[in-house]
C-alpha positions as CSV (number, residue, x, y, z in Angstrom):
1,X,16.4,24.9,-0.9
2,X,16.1,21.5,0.6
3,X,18.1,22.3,3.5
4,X,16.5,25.1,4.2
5,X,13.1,22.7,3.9
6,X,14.8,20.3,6.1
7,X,15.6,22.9,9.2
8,X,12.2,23.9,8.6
9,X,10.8,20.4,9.3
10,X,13.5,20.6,12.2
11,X,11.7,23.3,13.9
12,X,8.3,21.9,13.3
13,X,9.4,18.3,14.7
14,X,11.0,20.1,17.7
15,X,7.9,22.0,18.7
16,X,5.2,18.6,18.1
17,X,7.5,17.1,20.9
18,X,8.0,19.4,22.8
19,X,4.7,20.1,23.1
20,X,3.5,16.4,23.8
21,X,6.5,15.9,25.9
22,X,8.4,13.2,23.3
23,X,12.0,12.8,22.9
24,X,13.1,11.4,19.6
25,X,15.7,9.3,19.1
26,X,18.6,10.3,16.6
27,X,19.5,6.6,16.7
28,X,15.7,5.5,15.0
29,X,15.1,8.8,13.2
30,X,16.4,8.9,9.5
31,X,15.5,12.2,7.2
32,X,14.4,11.8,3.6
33,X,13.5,13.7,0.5
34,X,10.5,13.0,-2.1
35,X,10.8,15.1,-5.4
36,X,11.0,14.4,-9.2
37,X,14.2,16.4,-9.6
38,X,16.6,14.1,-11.0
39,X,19.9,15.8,-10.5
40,X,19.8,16.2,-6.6
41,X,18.9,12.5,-6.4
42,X,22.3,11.7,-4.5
43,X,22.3,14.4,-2.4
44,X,21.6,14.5,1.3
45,X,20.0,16.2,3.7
46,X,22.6,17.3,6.9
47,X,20.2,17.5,10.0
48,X,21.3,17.4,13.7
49,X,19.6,16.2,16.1
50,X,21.2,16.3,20.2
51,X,24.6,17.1,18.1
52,X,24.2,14.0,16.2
53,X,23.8,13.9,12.4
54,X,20.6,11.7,11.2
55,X,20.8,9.3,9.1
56,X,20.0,9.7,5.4
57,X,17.6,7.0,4.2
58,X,16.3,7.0,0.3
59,X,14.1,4.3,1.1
60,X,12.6,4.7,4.5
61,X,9.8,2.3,5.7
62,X,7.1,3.7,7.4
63,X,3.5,1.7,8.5
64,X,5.0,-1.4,6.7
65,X,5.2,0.6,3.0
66,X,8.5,1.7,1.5
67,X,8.8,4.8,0.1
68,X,11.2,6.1,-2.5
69,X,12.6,9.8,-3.6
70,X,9.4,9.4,-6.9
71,X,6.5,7.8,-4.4
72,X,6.4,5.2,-7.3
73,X,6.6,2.8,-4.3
74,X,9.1,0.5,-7.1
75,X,11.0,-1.0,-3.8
76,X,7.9,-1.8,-1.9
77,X,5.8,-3.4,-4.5
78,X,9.1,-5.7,-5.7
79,X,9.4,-7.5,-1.9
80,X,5.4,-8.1,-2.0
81,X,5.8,-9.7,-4.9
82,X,8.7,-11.7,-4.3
83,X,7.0,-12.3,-0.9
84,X,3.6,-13.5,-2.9
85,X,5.8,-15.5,-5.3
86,X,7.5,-17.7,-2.2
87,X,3.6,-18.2,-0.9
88,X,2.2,-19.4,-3.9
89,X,5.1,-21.7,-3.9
90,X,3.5,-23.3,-0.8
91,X,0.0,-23.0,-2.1
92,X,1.6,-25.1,-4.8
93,X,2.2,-27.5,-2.7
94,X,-1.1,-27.9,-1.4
95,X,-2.8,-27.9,-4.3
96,X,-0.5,-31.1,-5.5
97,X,-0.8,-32.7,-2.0
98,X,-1.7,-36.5,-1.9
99,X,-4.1,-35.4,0.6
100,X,-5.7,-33.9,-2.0
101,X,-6.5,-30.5,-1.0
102,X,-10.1,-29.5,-2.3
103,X,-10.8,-25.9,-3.6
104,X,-12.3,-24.2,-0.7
105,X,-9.5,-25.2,1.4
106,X,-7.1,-23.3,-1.2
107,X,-9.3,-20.7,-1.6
108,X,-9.3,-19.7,2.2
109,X,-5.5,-20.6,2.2
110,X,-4.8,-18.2,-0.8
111,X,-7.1,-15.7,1.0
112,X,-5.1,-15.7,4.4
113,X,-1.7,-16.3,2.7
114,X,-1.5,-14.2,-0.4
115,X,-4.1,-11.7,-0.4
116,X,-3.4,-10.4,2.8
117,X,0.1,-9.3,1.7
118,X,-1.1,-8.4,-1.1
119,X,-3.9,-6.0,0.0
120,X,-1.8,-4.5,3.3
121,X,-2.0,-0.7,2.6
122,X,-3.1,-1.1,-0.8
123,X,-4.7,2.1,-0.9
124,X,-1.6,3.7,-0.9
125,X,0.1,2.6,-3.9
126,X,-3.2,1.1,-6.0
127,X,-2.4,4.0,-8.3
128,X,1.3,2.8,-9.5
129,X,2.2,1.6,-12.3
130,X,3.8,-0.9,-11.2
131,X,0.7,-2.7,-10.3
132,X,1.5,-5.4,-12.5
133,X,3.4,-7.0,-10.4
134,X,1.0,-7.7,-7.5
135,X,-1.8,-8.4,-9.8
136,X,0.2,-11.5,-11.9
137,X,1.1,-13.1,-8.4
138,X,-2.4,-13.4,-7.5
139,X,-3.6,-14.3,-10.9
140,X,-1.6,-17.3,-10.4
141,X,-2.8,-17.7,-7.0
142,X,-6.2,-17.8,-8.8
143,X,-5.0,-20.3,-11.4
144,X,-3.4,-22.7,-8.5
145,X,-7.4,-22.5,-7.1
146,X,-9.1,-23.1,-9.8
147,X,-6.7,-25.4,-11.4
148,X,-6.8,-23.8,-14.6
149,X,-4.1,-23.2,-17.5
150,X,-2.1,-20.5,-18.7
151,X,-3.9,-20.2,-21.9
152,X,-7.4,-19.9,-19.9
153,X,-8.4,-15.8,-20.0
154,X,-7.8,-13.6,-16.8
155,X,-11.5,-12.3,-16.8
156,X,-12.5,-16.1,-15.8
157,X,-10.0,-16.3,-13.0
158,X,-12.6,-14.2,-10.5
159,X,-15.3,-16.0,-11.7
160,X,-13.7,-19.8,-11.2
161,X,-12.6,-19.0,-8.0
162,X,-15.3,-16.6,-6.3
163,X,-12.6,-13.8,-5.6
164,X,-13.2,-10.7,-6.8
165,X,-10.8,-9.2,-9.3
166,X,-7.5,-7.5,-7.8
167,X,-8.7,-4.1,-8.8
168,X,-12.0,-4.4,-7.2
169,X,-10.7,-5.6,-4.0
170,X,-8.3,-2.4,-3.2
171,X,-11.1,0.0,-4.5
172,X,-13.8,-1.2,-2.2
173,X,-10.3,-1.7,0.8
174,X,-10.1,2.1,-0.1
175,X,-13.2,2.8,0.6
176,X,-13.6,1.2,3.8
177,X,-10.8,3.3,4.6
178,X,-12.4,6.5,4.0
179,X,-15.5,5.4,6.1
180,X,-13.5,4.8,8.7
181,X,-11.2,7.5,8.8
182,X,-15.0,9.7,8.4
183,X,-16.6,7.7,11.8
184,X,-13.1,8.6,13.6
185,X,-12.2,12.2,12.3
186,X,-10.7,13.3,15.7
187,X,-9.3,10.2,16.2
188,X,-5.7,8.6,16.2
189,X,-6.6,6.8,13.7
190,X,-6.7,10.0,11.1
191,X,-2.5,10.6,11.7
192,X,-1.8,6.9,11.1
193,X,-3.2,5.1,8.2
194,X,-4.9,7.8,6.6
195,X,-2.1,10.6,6.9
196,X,-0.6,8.4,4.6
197,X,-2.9,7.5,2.7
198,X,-4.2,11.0,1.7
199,X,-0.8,12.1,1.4
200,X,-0.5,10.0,-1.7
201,X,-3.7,10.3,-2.6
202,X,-3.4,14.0,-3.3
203,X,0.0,13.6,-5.2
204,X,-1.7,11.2,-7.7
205,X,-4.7,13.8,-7.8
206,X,-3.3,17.4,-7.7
207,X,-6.0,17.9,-5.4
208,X,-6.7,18.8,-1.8
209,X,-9.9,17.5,-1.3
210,X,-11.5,16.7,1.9
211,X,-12.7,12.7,3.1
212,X,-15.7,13.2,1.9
213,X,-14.9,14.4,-1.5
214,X,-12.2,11.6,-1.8
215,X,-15.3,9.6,-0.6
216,X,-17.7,10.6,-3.7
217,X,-14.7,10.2,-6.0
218,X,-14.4,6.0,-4.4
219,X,-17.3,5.1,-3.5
220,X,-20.0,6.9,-6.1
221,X,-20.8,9.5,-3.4
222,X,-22.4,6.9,-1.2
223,X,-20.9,5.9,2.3
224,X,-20.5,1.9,2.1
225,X,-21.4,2.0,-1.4
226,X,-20.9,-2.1,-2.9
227,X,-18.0,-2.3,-5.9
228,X,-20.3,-4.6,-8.1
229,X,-18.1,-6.7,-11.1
230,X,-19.6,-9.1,-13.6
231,X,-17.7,-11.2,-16.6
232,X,-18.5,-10.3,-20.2
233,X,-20.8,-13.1,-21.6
């Protein structure tokens, strides 16, 4: 079955560029296979391209996100936070400067530093479950700002440092997503960053809805629609 699959996406490949005059390279093209059975896991998909075989990658890296054979994007969200981890290390560093860094300058430091990793395509995998691992990276980021303990209690963090929570941040990233990918619907910009976006977006669902459905469903039905947040008192 997945071979037949794969000549299928062959075919289909063939005629896209052939019909916008593109040549692919079997050199920079690499075949791979998302499903949840486990006992095919190893196998390979044999695909020639120009009488070369392509290469089989389980982990293929495509608009900066690696994927993997479950979508549970494990791979990807492990190097952003190791990545995180090495830049809070220099945040660290600031903060303990004898300069004596102050808190807006770690604030906008931890904003272009750390959050930008940590926010790059985030509305691809904010539905993991490996999400932990972002969101403990930039809670210490938060605690580095505010200069805060361990012992202090994660729903303060936001409030010390006047960044909104983690979650917060990629809902209201997704939904300037969808607004955008609504204002350009015939654009280019609906096969990049959205293609993959609502690729995952329906696995995670089990649904096929259209942008604005997925935009009721993110933003409260309401285009540009504010993600408000408060602290429990």
């Amino acid at each position: 079955m997945l071979s037949l699959i794969g000549h299928g996406a062959k075919k289909t490949m063939a005629s896209y560029c052939r019909l916008r005059r593109l040549k692919p390279s079997p050199m920079k093209t690499v075949t791979s296979v998302f499903h949840l059975l486990n006992t095919s896991t190893a196998r390979e998909l044999r695909i020639h391209i120009e009488g070369q075989q392509l290469r089989h990658d389980p982990n293929p890296v495509y608009l900066g996100v690696t994927l993997d054979m479950t979508l549970s994007y494990r791979q990807h969200l492990t190097k952003t936070a190791r990545k995180l981890q090495s830049r809070n290390n220099l945040l660290m560093k600031l903060a303990g400067s004898s300069c004596g860094a102050n808190a807006n300058t770690l604030r906008s430091s931890a904003l272009a530093l750390c959050y930008s990793v940590a926010e790059y395509c985030c509305p691809v995998w904010q539905h993991s479950t490996l999400i932990s691992l972002i969101d403990a990276q930039l809670h210490s980021s938060m605690r580095l700002i505010s200069g805060t303990v361990g012992s202090t209690p994660l729903p303060w963090l936001p409030v010390l440092t006047n960044i909104e929570p983690p979650a917060v941040r990629r809902r209201a990233a997704t939904d300037k997503l969808i607004t955008q990918a609504e204002c350009h619907r015939d654009g280019h910009y609906m096969m990049t960053s959205f293609t993959l976006f609502h690729f995952a977006w329906n696995r995670a669902n089990h649904c096929g809805g259209t942008c604005r459905q997925l935009m009721s469903q993110v933003g409260g039905g309401k285009t540009g629609n504010r993600l408000r947040w408060s602290i429990p008192l």
